[in-house]
N, C-alpha and C positions, 0 to 999 in steps of 0.2 A: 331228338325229334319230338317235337308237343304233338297231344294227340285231345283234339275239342269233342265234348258231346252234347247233347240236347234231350234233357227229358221233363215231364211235368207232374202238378202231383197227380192223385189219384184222390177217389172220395168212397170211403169204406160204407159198406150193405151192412155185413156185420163186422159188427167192431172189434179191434185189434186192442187190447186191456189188463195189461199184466203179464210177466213173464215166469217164467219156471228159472230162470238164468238170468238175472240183469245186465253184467258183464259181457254176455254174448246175444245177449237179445233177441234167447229162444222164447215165443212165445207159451202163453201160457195152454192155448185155445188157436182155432183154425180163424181164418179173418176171410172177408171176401170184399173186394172193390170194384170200380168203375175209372178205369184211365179218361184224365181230360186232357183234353185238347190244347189247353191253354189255361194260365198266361206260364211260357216255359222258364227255364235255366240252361243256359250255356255254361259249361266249366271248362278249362284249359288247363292240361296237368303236362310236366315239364319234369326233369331230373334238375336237381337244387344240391347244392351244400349240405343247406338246411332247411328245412322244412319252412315254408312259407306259406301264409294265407290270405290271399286279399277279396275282399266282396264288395262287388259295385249295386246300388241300385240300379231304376230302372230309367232311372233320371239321369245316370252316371257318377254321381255323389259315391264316392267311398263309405262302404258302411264301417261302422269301427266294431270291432270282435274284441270279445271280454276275452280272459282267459280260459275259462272253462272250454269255451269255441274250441279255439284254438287244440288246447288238450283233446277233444272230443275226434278232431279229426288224425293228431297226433294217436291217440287209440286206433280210430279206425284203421292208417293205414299199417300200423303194425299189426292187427287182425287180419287185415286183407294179406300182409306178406304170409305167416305164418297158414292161411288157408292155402294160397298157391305152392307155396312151398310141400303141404302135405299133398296136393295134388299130383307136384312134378318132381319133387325132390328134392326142388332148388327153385328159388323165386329168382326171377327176374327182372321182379319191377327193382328200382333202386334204392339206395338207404333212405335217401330222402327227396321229395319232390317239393315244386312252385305248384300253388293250386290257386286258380282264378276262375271267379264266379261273376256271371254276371246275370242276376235275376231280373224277372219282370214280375216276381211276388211280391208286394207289397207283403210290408213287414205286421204282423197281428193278426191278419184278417181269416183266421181259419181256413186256409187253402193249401195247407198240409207240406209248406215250404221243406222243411226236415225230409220229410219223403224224395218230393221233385230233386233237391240237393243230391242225399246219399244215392238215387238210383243212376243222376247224371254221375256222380263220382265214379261209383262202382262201374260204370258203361267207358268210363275215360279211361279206369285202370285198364280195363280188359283191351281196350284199343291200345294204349301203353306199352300190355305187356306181348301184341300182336306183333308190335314194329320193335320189340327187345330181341326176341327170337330170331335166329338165325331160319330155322324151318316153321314160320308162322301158324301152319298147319297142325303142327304136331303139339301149340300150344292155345290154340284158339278155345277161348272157354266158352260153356254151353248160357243160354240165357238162364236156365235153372243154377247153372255155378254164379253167372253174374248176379242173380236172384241173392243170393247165401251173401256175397260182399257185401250188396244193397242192405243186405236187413240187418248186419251186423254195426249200422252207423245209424240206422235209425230203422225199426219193425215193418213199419207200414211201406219203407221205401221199396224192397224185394216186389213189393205187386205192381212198381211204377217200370218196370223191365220190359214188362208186356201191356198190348194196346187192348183195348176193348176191355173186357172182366178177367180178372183175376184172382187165385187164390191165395194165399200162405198156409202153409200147410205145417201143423204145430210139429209132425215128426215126435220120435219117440229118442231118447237119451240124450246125452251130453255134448254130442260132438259138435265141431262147428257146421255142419252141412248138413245135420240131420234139418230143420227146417231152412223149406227150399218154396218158392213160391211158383205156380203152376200158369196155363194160361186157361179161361173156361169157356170164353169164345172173342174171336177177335174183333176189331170196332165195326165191322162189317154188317156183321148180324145183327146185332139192333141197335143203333144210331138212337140216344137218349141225350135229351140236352139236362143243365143242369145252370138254374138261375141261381147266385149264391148273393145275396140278402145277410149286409152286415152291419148290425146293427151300431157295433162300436170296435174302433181299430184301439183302444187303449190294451196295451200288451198283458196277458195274462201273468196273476202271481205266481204259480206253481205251471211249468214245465211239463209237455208230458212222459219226456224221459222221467222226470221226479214223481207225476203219477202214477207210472205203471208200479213203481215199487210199493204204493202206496194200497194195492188194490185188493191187496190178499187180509190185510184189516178188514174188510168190509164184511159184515155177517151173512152180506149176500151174494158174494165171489163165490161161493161154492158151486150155488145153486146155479148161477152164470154160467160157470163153467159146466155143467150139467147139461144145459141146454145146447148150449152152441152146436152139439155136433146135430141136431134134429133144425135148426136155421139153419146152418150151415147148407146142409144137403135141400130144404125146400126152398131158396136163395137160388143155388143153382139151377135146379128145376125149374126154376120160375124166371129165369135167365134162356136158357135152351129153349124153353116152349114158348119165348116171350109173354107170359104171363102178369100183365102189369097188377093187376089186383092183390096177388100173390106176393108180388115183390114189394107192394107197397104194405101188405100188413105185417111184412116178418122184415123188412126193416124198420120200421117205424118199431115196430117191438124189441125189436134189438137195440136199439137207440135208446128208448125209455129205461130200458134194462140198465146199459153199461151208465146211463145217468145216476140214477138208483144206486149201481154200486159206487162211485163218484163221492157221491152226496153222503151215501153213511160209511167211507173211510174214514178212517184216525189220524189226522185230521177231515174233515170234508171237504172235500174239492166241489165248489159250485161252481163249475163255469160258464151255465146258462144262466142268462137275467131276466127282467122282466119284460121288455122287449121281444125276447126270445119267444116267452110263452104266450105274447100276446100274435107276434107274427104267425105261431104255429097253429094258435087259434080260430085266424081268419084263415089260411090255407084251408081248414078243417071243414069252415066253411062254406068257402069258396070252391071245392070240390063237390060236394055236398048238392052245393047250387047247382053248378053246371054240369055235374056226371062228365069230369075231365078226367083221365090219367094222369094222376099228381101225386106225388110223395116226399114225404119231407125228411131229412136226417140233420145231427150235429156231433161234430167231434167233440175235442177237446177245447171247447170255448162257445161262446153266445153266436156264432154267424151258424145260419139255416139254411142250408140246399134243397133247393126245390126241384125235383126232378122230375121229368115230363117227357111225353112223347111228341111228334110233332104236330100234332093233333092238338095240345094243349098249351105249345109255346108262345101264341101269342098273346091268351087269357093269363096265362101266368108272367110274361113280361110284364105286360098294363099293368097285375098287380102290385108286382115289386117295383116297378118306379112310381107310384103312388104313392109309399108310404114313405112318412116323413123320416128325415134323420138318417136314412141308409144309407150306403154304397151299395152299388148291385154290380156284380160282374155276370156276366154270360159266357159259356163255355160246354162244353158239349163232347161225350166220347171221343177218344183218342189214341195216338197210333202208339203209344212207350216210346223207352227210351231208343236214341238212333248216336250213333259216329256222325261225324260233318266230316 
């Protein structure tokens, strides 16, 4: 029996950047996110011979998977057995599965595709391994264990489980379940939209599975890692009490930060352009002007989220279709990953 799910990415407050574990993709550091709404992933896992992968756009066009892909998910789902297993004693998902994707991510555009993927993955496993069971119950896993599957295929995915804000919480040793990702309030509580402003879809040199590994050369990952637990906690606060001014200066500082360590790794990873810093420039002051709720973040590449309340979404629409050479998508808190 196939079992389909549905989840989208998420867009990190504070950034997820290095891990203690590459292998298991224990973070190095606590991360905090914002679940969107859209544009989502459908995945459909199936018992197989042999492992199989296929991925559709959003056009329907078959996308072709390198090898690494391929491997990437062959990893994951032997993590994912070896976690249930220590869970129940005995896995029940099968040797090997059919896994069908079919995205509405367009491919480059910093929308955290990796995330949306692994947390739909891990949400299809656990539906999977619902209908393997004889007594469903007595194997149904919790969102914090489907949390541990998700981040084990990609870091950031573990917080796309849950709708509205989210944690990952770095946890302490080695094992696979010590980091587990939290919920910190659901999409209910403040409803925040998010215009994402991309300047160029041309696909990034380095990966950021290949960055994270890359992050502890930086002379200033220490110091990173030093801070995060003092963002992490006014992040939240400023979450709970809806505190937009709060959340707009200790993201934004977060963001400069994990650039900064980016920039001076061995090799350096620039993945902001000039574009980037010219769009972040007018936000800067375009706020400035109209005393709106706005704040801006980026991941691992040049596209810029602009995030806002609804007070400021339609000064902040007008400006991002303005500007020349963009794509702009609109998207807005969101409920996690769901079973179909």
């Amino acid at each position: 029996m196939s079992v389909t799910a549905r989840s989208t990415p998420n867009i990190a407050l504070i950034k997820y950047w290095g891990n203690r574990d590459d292998s298991l993709r224990l973070p190095a550091a606590d991360s905090l996110s914002m679940t969107l709404d859209s544009p989502s992933v459908e995945i459909t896992v199936d018992h197989a011979d042999v492992l199989t992968v296929q991925s559709f756009e959003a056009d329907g066009s078959e996308k072709s998977l390198k090898a690494k892909d391929i491997t990437r998910f062959a990893r994951h789902l032997e993590l994912t057995k070896k976690y249930v297993q220590f869970l129940a004693e005995a896995s029940p998902l099968p040797a090997n599965v059919s896994i069908t994707i079919r995205s509405q991510i367009p491919s480059s555009i910093g929308l955290a595709s990796s995330a949306a993927v692994f947390g739909c993955l891990a949400k299809a496993y656990a539906g999977l391994i619902g209908v393997a069971v004889t007594t469903p119950s007595s194997m149904t896993l919790t969102d914090e264990q489907i949390s541990v599957i998700a981040r084990m295929g990609s870091g950031s995915a573990a917080r796309s489980i849950y709708g509205g804000f989210a944690a990952l919480l770095k946890g302490d040793g080695d094992a696979m379940g010590t980091s587990h990702a939290v919920q910190i309030a659901d999409e209910n509580h403040w409803p925040l939209h998010d215009i994402v402003i991309v300047p160029t879809q041309k696909e990034k040199d380095v990966g950021s599975t290949e960055g994270h590994a890359l992050a502890w050369t930086s002379p200033h990952y220490k110091k990173r890692l030093d801070q995060i637990m003092r963002r992490q906690k006014e992040c939240t606060d400023a979450i709970l009490a809806k505190d937009f001014e709060k959340l707009q200066r200790v993201t934004e500082e977060d963001c400069w930060d994990m650039h900064n360590v980016m920039q001076t790794s061995a090799p350096p990873l620039k993945y902001l352009n000039d574009e980037t810093y010219r769009i972040t420039d007018a936000i800067e002051e375009l706020r400035e002007r109209e005393h709106l709720p706005i704040l801006y973040t980026m991941d691992a590449g040049p596209t810029v989220h602009v995030i806002c309340t609804e007070e400021a979404v339609k000064t902040v629409r007008e400006f991002a279709h303005a500007l020349q050479g963009c794509t702009i998508f609109e998207t807005k808190t969101g409920s996690g990953a769901i079973l179909l």
